[in-house]
C-alpha positions as CSV (number, residue, x, y, z in Angstrom):
1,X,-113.8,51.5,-14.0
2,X,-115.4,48.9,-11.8
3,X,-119.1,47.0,-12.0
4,X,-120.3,49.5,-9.5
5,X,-118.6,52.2,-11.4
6,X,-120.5,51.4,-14.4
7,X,-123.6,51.4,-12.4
8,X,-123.4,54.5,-10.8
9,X,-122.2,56.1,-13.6
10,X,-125.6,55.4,-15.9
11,X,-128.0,56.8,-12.8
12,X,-130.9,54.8,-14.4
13,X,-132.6,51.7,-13.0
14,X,-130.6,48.6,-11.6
15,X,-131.7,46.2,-14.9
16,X,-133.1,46.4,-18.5
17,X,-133.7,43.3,-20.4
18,X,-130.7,41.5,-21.8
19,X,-131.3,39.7,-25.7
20,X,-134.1,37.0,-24.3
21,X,-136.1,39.7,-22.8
22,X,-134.8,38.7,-19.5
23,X,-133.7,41.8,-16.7
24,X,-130.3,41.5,-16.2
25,X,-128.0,43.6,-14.2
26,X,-128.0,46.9,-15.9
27,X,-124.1,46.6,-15.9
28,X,-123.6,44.0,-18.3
29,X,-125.4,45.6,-21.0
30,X,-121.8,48.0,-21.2
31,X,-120.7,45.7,-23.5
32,X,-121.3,42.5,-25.1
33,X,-119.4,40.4,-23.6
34,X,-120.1,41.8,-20.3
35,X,-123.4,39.1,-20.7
36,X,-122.1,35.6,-20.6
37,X,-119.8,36.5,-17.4
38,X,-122.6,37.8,-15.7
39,X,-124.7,34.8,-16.4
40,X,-122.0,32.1,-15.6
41,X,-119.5,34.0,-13.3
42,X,-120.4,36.9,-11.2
43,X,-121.6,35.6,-8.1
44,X,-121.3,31.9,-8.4
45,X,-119.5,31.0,-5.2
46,X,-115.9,29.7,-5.8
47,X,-113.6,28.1,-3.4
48,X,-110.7,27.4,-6.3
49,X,-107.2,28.9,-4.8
50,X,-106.3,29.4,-8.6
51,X,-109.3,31.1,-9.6
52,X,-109.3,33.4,-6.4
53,X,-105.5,34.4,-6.4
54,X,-106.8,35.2,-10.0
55,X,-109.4,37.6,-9.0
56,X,-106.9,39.1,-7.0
57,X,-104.8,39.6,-9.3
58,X,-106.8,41.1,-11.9
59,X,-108.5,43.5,-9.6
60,X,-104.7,45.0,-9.0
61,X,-104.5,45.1,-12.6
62,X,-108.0,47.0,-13.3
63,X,-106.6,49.7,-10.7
64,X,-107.0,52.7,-12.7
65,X,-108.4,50.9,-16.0
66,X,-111.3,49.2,-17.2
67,X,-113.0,45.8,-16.3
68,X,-113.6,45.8,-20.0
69,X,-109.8,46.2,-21.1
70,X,-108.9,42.9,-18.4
71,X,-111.7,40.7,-19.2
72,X,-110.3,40.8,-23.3
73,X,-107.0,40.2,-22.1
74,X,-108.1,37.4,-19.7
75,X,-106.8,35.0,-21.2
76,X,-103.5,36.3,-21.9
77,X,-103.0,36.7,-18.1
78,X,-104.0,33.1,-17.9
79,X,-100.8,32.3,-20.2
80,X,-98.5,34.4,-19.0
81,X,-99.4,33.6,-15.7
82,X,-99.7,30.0,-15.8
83,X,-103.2,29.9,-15.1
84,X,-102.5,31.8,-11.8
85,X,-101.1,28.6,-10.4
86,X,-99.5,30.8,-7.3
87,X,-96.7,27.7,-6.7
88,X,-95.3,28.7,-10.0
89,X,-95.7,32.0,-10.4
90,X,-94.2,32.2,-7.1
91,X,-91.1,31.2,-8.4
92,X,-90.7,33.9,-11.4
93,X,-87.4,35.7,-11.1
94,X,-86.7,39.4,-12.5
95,X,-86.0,38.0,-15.9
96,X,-89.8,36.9,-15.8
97,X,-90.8,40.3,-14.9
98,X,-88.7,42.0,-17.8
99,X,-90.5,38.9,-19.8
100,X,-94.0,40.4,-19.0
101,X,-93.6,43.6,-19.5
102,X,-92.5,42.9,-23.1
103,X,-95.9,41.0,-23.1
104,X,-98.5,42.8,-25.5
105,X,-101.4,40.9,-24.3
106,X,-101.1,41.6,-21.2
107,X,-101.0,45.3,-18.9
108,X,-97.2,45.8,-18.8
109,X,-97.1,47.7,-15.6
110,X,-93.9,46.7,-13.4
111,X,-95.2,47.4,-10.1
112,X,-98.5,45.5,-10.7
113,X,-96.7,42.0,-12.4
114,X,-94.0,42.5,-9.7
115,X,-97.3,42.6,-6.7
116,X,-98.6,38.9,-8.4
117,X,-95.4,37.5,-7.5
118,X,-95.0,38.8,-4.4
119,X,-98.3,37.6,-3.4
120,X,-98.2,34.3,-5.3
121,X,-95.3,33.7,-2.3
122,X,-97.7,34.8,0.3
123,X,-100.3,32.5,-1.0
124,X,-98.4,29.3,-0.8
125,X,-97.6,30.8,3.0
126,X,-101.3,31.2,3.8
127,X,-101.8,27.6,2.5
128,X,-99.1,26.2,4.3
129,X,-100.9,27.9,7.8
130,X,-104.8,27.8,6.6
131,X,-105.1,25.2,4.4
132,X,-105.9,26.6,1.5
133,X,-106.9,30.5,0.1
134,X,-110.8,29.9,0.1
135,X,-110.4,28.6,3.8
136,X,-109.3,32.1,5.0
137,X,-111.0,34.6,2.4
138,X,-114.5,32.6,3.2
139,X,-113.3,33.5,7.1
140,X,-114.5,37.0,6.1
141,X,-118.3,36.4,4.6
142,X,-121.2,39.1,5.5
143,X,-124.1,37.8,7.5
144,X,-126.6,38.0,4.5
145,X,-129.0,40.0,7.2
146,X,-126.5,42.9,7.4
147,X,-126.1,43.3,3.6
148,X,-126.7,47.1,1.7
149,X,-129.0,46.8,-1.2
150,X,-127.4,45.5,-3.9
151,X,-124.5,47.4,-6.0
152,X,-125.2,50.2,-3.6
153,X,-122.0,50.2,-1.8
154,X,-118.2,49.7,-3.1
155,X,-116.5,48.5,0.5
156,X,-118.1,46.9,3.7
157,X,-117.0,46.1,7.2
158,X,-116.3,42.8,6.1
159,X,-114.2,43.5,3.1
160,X,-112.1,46.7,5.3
161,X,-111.5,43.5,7.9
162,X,-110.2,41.2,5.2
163,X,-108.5,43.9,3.4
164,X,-106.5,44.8,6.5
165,X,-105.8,41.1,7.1
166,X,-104.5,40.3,4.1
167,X,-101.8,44.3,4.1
168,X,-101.1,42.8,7.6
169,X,-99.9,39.5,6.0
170,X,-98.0,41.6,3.3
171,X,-100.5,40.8,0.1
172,X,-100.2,44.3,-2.2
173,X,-103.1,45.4,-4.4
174,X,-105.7,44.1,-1.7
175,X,-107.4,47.8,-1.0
176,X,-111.2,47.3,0.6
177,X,-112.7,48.5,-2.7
178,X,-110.7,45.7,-4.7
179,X,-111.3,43.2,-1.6
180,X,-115.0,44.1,-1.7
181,X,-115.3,43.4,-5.6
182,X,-113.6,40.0,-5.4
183,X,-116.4,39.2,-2.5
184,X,-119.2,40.3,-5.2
185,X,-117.6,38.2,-8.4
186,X,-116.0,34.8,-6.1
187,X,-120.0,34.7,-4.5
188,X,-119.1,35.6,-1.0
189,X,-122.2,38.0,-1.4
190,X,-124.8,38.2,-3.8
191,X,-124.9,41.3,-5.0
192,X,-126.9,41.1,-8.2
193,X,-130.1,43.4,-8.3
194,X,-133.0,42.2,-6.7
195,X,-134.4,41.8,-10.3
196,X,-132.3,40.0,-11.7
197,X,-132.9,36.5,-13.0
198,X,-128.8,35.4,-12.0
199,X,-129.9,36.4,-8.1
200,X,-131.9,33.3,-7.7
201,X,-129.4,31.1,-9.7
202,X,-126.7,32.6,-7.3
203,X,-129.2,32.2,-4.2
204,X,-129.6,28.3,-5.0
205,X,-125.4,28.4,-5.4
206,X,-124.5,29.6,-2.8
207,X,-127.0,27.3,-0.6
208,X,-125.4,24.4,-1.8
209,X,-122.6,25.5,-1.3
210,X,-119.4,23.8,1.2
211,X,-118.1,26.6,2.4
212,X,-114.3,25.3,3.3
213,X,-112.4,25.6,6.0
214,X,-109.1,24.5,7.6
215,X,-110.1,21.3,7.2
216,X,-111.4,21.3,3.8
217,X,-109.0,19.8,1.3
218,X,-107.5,22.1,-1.2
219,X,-109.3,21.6,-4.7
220,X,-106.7,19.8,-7.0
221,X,-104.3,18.8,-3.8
């Protein structure tokens, strides 16, 4: 179950107030620890390759599950995966795979660790021809004018475009709902509720933000 999932699925107002008093997103009071990643994460703009092939990756991995059940195990992706560091993972063989799924801390689903590493070679392609990750998924950012209310939606024309782009490249696991929640958590759109105290802190991100391109250096190259 998704953000938006867990929004839809209470059918009460879009915020309540979080331990300060504060409104927060009514989502992140599912769970404790829902709070500090929707305070410090969700939203911020990122343009870190590792942390977006990341995303990515854990949105194939919450197919059919929880964003609860992969934000504990966060962490244990980061080890296994070597902090999503696409060059290496790119170079994991089947004994890696048989590896993983012997991995308790992690989901051991074969066809989901095998779709990392077939997109962590795709990545270092689409670096090699755009510069970097952040240069083309930033391609694909929604005029702020044509945006739906906030949390109202789960896919837009903008993450059905970059969603086709990326099955046309051969990227796995990159469905326009998953696309669309990687735009709402790497800042591509703020999407927190109008109420929310984070929306302004995200408004001020994102306006200082660089937002890369071809030409952009690669953060960390």
């Amino acid at each position: 179950m998704g953000i938006l999932s867990l929004l839809k699925k209470a059918q009460m107002t879009t915020t309540l107030p979080a331990p300060d008093g504060r409104p927060r997103c009514r989502w992140c009071a599912a769970t404790p620890e829902f709070l500090h990643y929707h305070d410090t994460e969700w939203g911020f703009p990122v343009d870190d390759d590792h942390r977006l092939f990341e995303k990515v990756s854990l949105e194939g991995f919450q197919s059919g599950l929880s964003w609860r059940t992969i934000l504990a195990k966060r962490e244990n992706f980061r080890t296994a995966f070597h902090g999503f560091d696409f060059d290496r993972v790119a170079g994991f063989s089947d004994t890696d795979v048989d590896r993983l799924l012997q991995d308790p801390g992690i989901v051991r689903h074969r066809g989901k660790i095998e779709a990392v590493i077939h997109n962590a070679r795709l990545a270092r392609e689409m670096v090699a021809s755009e510069g970097s990750l952040a240069a083309f998924f930033w391609r694909y950012e929604p005029d702020a004018d044509r945006l739906a209310p906030p949390q109202t939606v789960s896919t837009s024309a903008e993450s059905m475009a970059l969603s086709k782009a990326l099955k046309k490249l051969g990227w796995k696991f990159v469905g326009p709902t998953t696309v669309y929640a990687l735009m709402q958590a790497m800042g591509l759109i703020n999407d927190h509720a109008e109420e929310c105290v984070i929306r302004p802190l995200v408004d001020e991100a994102r306006a200082r933000f660089q937002r890369p391109s071809a030409d952009t250096p690669r953060p960390g190259a």
